[in-house]
C-alpha positions in Angstrom: -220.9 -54.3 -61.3 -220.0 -50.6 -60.3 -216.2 -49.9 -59.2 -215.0 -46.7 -57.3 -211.2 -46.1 -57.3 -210.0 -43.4 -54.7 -206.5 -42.2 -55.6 -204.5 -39.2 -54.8 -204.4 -37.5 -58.6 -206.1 -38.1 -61.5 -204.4 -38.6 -65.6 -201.1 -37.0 -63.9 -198.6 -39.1 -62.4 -197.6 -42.8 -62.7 -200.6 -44.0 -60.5 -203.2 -40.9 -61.9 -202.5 -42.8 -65.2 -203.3 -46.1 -64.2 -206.0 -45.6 -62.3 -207.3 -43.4 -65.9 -206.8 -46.5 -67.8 -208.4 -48.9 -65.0 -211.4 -46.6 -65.5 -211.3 -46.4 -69.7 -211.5 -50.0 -69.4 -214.1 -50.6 -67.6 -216.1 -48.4 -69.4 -215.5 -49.9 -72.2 -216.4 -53.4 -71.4 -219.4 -51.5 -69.6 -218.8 -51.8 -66.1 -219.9 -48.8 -64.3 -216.9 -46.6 -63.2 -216.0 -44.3 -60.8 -213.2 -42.3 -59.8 -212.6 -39.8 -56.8 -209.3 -38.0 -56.0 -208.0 -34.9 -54.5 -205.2 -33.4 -55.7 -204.4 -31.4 -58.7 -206.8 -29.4 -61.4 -210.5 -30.1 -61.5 -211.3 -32.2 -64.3 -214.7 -31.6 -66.0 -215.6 -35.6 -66.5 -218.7 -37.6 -65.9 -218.3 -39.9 -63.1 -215.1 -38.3 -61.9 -214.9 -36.1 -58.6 -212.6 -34.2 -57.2 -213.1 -34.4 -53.6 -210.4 -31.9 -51.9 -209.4 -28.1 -52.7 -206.2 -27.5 -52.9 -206.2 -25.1 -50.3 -208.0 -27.3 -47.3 -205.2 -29.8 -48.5 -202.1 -27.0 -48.1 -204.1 -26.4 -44.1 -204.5 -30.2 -43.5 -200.9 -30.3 -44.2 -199.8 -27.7 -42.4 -201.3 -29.3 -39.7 -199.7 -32.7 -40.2 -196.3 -30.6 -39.7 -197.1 -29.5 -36.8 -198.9 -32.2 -35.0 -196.6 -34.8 -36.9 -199.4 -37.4 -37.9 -199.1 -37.5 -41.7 -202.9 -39.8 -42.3 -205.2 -37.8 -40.1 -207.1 -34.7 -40.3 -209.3 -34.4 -43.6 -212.5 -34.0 -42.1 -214.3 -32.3 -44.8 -212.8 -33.9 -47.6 -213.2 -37.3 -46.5 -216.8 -36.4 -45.1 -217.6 -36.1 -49.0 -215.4 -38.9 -50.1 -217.8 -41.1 -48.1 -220.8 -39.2 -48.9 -220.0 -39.9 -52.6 -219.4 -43.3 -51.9 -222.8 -44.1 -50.1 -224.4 -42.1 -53.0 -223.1 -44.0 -56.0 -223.7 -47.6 -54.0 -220.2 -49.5 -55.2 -219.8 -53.4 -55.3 -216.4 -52.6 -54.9 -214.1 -49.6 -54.0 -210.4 -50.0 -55.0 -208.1 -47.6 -52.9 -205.2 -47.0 -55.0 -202.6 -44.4 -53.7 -204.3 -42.4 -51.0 -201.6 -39.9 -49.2 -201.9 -36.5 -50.4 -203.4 -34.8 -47.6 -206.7 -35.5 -49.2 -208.1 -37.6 -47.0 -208.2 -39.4 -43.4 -207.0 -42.9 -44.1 -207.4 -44.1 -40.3 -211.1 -43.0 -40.4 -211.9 -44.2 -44.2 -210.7 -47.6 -43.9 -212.5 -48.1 -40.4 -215.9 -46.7 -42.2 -215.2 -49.6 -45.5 -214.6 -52.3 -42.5 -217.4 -51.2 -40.6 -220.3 -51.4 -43.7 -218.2 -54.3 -45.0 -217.9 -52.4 -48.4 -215.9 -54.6 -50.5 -212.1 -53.3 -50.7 -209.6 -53.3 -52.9 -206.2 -51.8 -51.9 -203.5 -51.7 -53.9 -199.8 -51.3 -52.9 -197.7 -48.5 -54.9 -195.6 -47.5 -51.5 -195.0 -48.8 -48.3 -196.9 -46.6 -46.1 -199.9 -48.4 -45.7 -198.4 -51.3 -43.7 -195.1 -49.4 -42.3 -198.4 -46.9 -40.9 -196.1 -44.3 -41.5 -192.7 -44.3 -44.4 -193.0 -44.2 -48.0 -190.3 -45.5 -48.3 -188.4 -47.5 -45.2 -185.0 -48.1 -46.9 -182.9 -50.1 -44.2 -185.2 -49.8 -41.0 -187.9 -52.6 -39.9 -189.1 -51.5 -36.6 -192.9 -51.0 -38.5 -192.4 -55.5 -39.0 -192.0 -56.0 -35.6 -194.9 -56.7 -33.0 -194.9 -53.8 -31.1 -194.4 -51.7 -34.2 -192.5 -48.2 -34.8 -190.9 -46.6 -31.9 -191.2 -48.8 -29.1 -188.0 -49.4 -28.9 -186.1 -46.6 -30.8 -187.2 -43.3 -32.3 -187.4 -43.2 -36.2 -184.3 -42.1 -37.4 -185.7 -40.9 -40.3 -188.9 -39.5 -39.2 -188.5 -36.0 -40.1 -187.5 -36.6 -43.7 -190.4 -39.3 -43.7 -192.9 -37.0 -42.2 -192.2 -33.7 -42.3 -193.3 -33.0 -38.9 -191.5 -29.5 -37.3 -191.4 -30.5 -33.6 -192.6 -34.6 -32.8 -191.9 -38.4 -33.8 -195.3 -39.8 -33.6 -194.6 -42.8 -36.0 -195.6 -45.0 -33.0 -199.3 -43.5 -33.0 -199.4 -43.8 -36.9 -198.3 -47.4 -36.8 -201.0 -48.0 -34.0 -204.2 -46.1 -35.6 -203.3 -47.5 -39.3 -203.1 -50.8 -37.1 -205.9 -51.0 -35.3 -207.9 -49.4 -38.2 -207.0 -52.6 -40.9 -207.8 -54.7 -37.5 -210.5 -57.8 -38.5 -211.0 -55.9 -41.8 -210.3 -59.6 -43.7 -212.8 -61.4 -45.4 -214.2 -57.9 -47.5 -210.2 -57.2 -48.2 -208.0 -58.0 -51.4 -204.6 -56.1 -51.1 -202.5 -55.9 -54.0 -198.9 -55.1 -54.9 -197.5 -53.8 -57.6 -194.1 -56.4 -57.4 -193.3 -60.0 -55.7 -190.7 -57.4 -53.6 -193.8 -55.4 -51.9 -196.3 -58.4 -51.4 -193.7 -60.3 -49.2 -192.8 -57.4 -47.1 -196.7 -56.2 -47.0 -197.2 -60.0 -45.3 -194.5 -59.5 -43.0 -196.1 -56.8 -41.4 -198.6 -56.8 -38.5 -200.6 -54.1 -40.2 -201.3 -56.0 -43.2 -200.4 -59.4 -42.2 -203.0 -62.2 -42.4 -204.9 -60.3 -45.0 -205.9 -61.7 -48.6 -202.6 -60.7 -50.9 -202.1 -60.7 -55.0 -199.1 -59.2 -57.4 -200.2 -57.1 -60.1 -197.4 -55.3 -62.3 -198.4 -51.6 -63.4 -199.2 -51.2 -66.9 -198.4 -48.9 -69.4 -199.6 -47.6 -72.6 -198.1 -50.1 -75.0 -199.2 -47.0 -78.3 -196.8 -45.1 -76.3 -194.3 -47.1 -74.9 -193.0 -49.4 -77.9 -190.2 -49.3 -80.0 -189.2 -46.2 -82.4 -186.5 -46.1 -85.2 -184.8 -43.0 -83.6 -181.8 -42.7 -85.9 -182.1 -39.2 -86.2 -182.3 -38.3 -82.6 -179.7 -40.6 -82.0 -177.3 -38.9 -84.4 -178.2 -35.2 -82.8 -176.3 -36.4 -79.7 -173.8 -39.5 -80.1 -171.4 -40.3 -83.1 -171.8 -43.7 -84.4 -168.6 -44.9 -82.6 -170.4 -43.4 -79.3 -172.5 -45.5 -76.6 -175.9 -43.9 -75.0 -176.6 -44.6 -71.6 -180.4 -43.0 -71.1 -180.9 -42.3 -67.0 -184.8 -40.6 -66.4 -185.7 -39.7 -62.9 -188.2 -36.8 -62.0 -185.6 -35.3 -59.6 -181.8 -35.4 -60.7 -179.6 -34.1 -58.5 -175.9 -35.1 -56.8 -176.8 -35.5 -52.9 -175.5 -39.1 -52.5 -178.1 -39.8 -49.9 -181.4 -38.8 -52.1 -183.4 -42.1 -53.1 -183.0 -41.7 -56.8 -179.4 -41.9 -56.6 -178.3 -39.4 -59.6 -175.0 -39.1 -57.8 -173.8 -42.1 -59.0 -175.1 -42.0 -62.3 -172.8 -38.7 -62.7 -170.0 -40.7 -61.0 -170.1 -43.7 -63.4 -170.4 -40.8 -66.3 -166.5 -39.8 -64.7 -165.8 -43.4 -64.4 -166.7 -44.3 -68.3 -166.0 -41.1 -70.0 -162.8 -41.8 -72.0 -164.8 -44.9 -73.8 -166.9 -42.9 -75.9 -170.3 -43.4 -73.7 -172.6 -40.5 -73.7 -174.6 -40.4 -70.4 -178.2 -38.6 -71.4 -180.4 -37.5 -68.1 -183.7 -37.2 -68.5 -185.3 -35.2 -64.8 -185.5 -31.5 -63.7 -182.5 -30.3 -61.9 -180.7 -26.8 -60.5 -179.5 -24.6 -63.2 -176.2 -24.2 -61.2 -175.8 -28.2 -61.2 -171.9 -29.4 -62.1 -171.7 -32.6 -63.8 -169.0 -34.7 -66.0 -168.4 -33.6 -69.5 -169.7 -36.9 -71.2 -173.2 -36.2 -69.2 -176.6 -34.6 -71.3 -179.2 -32.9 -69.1 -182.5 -32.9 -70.8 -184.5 -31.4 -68.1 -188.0 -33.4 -67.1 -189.5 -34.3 -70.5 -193.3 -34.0 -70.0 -194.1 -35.2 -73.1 -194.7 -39.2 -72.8 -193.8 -39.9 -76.5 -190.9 -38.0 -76.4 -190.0 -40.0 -73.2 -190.4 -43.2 -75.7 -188.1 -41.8 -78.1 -185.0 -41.1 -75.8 -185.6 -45.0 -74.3 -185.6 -46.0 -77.9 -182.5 -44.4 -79.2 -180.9 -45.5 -76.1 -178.0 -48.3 -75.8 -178.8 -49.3 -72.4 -181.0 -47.4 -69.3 -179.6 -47.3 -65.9 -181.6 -47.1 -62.7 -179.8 -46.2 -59.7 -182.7 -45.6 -57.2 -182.2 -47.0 -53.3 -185.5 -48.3 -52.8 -188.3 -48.6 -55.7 -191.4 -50.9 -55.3 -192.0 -51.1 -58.8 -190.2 -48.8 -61.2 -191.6 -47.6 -64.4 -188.6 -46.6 -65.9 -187.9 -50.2 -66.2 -191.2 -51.4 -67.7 -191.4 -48.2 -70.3 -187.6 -48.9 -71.1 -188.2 -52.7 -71.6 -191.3 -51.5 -73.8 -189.2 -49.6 -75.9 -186.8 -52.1 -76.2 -183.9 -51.3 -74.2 -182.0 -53.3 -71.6 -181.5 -51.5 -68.0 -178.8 -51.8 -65.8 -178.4 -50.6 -62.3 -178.6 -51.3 -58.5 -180.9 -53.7 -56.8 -183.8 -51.5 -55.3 -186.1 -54.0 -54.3 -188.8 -54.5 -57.1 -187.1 -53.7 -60.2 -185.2 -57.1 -60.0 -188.2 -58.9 -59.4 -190.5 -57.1 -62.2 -187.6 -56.9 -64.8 -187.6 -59.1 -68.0 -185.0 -62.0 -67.4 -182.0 -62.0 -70.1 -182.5 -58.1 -71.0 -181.6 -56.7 -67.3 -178.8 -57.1 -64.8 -179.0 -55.5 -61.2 -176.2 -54.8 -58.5 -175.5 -54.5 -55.3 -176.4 -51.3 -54.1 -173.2 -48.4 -54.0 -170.7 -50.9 -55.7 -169.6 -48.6 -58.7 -167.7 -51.1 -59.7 -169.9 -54.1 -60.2 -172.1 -51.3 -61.7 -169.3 -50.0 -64.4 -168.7 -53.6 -65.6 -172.0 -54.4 -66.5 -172.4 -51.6 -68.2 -169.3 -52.0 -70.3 -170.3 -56.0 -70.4 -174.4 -55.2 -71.8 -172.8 -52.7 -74.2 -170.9 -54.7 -75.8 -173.9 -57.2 -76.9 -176.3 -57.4 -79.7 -179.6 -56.8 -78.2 -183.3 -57.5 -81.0 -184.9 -54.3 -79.9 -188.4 -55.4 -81.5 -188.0 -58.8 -80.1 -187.3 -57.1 -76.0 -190.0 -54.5 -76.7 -192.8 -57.1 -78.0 -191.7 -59.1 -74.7 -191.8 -56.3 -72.4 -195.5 -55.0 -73.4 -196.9 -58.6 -73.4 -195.9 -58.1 -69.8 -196.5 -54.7 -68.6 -199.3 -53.4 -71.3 -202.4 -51.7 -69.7 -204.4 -54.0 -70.8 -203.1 -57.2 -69.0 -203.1 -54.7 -65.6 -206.9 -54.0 -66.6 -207.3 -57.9 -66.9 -206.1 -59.1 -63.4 -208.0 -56.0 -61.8 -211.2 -56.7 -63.5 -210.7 -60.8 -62.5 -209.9 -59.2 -58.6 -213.2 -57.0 -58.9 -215.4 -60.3 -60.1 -213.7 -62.7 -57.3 -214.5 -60.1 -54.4 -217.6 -59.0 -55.8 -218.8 -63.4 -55.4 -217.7 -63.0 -52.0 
């Protein structure tokens, strides 16, 4: 069995590191691997292509701004996407996360319907069945029948899209809809939470189709629990509580989707009873936040990551919308209980007992369970053992390779 996963970046990012340890897998159980993506550095690796340059992906974006159709374009680039494809002969390719302006969705998925290539597509965002929105928030005009814009123009297309002068979400939701159209009995699509399966079968573009939940996974050498006694003293007193946020944008716009506003809020809220608030996330230099609040800056290094879960109290996740969130499987890993709004998947992916979610905005629903979790004894070994049985790589690699075998019989 050979598999070919197409993915937008490669060993960076949360899905560049799945698909890396998809691909490690397989090798190692010896199933033939491939993998092609298009942004990012070239990486010198056998069996791994990089199939757009940078700057034919800056153009195709430019382009995208100014004719306001985000999927199209990509000539080149997907002309030797497909060209690899047909070379290497797959039994199955596995579309992973594919925007990037390094490709043309519309036209790649009509060429894997039309030679009935066995497809798997997995879910990490919803802009394969919206046609358009990473991210859709509080609008469902892409679940109705007619689709996006036939009855309103998308209020958010600008921010969605980046287009300079046009709302074509309508054509987007038409060509990503016609171009999944009787692709069925060659198709598995999975999601990445219980959250992003349901909504996936609500829509029109992806309704009707074959659909699975598998979690992310994570590097359980990396993410686990650490005795971090000595980082812990470098920034709380024994008396003091640590409430760890990570995002890879902090900021205090109260409208941005990773919703550091309110962590810096609660920080004002909480900071007479001796809680530290540590942020992991880049952020302006000129940034003004409470006294009580650490800013780490993004921490590249994943370890390090580990440590600051680990010599955490609690970790909050205040994000509007998140299909899956990683911060909440790596804090769970590490052994630390999260706290925070309900975004959607987190609730449904989080480990029962060692999480507790709110409604959306209500700071103070959000302040007592913080103040409630920190005042119970947690086993951090005991959470952290839990967690990776769950979200380990190698129980992702399991339920892929299972996928791979079932469509591969078909």
């Amino acid at each position: 069995m050979k598999i070919i996963q197409v993915n937008c970046v490669y060993k960076k990012g949360s899905t560049g590191k799945i698909v890396a340890d998809i691909h490690t897998e397989l090798i190692k159980r010896g199933i033939e691997s491939v993998v092609c993506y298009g942004r990012g550095a070239k990486i010198q690796e056998e069996n791994v292509y990089k199939t757009c340059g940078e700057l034919y992906s800056h153009a195709n974006h430019f382009m995208a701004n100014a004719t306001g159709i985000m999927y199209g374009g990509c000539s080149l680039s997907t002309s030797k996407l497909i060209q690899i494809i047909k070379r290497e002969n797959p039994d199955v390719v596995h579309l992973q996360c594919i925007n990037g302006y390094f490709v043309n969705i519309y036209k790649l998925v009509e060429w894997l319907k039309a030679t009935r290539i066995r497809t798997v597509l997995t879910l990490h965002a919803e802009f394969m069945y919206t046609g358009g929105c990473g991210y859709s928030i509080d609008c469902n005009q892409w679940s109705t029948r007619e689709g996006c814009g036939h009855s309103m123009s998308c209020p958010r297309w600008r921010a969605e899209t980046g287009s300079w002068f046009f709302d074509r979400t309508s054509t987007m939701w038409k060509r990503m809809k016609t171009a999944f159209e009787g692709f069925n009995d060659k198709l598995i699509v999975t999601s990445v939470s219980p959250w992003l399966m349901k909504r996936a079968q609500q829509s029109p573009i992806l309704g009707g189709k074959d659909h699975r939940v598998i979690l992310n996974g994570l590097d359980p050498d990396v993410f686990h629990f650490r005795n971090c006694k000595k980082l812990r003293r470098k920034y709380a007193s024994d008396s003091e509580k640590v409430l760890f946020h990570a995002s890879p944008n902090f900021n205090l716009d109260s409208n941005h989707i990773k919703g550091g506003y309110y962590v810096n809020e609660l920080a004002k809220r909480v900071k007479d009873k001796n809680i530290k608030v540590i942020v992991a996330g880049s952020h302006k230099d000129d940034i003004e936040v409470s006294e009580n609040v650490i800013l780490l800056g993004r921490i590249q290094d994943q370890k390090k990551l580990a440590e600051y879960y680990s010599m955490a109290d609690l970790t909050i996740l205040t994000s509007k919308k998140e299909t899956f969130s990683m911060v909440t499987a790596e804090t769970l890993s590490c052994g630390t209980p999260i706290v925070g709004f309900m975004a959607g998947g987190p609730e449904q992916i989080a480990l029962e007992g060692y999480s507790h979610f709110v409604e959306y905005g209500n700071m103070d629903a959000l302040e007592d369970v913080v103040i409630r979790m920190f005042d119970m004894e947690w086993d951090k070994v005991s959470i952290s053992k839990k967690a990776i049985s769950k979200y380990g790589k190698d129980v992702m690699c399991d339920s892929y390779i299972e996928i791979y075998k079932e469509i591969w019989g078909r």
